[in-house]
MARRODREN-100292 format. One line per 8 residues: number of its first residue (from 1); their letters; for each residue x, y, z of C-alpha. Coordinates in steps of 0.05 Angstrom, whole numbers, always signed. Last residue first. Example, Ala and Ser with C-alpha at 12.3 -4.5 7.8 and 13.67 -1.06 7.14 Angstrom:
<fipas>
2 = sa = +273,-21,+143; +246,-90,+156
</fipas>
This chain:
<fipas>
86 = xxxxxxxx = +786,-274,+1031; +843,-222,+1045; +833,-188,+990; +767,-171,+993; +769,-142,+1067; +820,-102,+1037; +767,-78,+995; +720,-65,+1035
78 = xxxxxxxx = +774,-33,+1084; +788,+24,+1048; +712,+33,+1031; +692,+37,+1101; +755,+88,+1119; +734,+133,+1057; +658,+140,+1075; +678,+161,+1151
70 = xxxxxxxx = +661,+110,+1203; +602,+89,+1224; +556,+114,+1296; +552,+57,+1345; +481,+50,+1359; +471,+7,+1426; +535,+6,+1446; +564,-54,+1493
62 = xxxxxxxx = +628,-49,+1492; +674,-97,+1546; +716,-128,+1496; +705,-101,+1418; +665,-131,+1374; +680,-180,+1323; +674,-186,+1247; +751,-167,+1254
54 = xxxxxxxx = +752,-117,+1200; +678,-87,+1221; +701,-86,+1290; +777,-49,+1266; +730,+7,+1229; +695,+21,+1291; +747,+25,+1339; +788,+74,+1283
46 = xxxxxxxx = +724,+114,+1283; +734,+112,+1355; +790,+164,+1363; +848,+123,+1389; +864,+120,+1466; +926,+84,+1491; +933,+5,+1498; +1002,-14,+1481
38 = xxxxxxxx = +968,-36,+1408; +922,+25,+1399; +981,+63,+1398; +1031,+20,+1358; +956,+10,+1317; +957,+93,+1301; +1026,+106,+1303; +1021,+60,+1232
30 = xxxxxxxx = +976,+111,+1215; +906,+101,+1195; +865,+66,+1137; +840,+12,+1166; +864,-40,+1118; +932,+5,+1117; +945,+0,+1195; +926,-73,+1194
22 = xxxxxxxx = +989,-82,+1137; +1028,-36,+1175; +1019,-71,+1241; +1033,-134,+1203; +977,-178,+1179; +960,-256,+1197; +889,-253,+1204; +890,-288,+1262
14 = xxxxxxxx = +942,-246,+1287; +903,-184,+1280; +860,-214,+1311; +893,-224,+1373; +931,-162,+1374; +870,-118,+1369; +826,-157,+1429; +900,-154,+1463
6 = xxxxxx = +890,-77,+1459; +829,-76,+1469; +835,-111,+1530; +900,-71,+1555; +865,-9,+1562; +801,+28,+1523
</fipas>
């Protein structure tokens, strides 16, 4: 995790056109969360996870082979953000 994932989260988050509060809610996290995942330091990768399936993207520079999902509650947060923002 660095400066790529963080410009990786910036970038999309962009696109989509949400605040860091907004992104932070759709996920499910703290805003400290995205500030931190934002300037580049270390989240838990749940958060990683949940952000890929938001952004339909993968991450810069991961290649997993089976990333594990998130917890129940985080993937149904951001269903239904995912919703609304369609």
């Amino acid at each position: 995790m660095g400066k790529r994932t963080a410009r990786w989260t910036k970038a999309h988050r962009a696109r989509l056109g949400l605040t860091q509060p907004q992104l932070a809610e759709a996920v499910g996290v703290s805003l400290s969360t995205v500030t931190r995942l934002e300037r580049g330091d270390p989240v838990r990768d749940y958060v990683l996870e949940d952000l890929e399936r938001l952004f339909e993207d993968e991450r810069p520079g991961e290649n997993r082979q089976n990333p594990q999902p998130g917890g129940q509650n985080h993937h149904f947060q951001l269903t239904i953000y995912q919703d609304l923002l369609r």
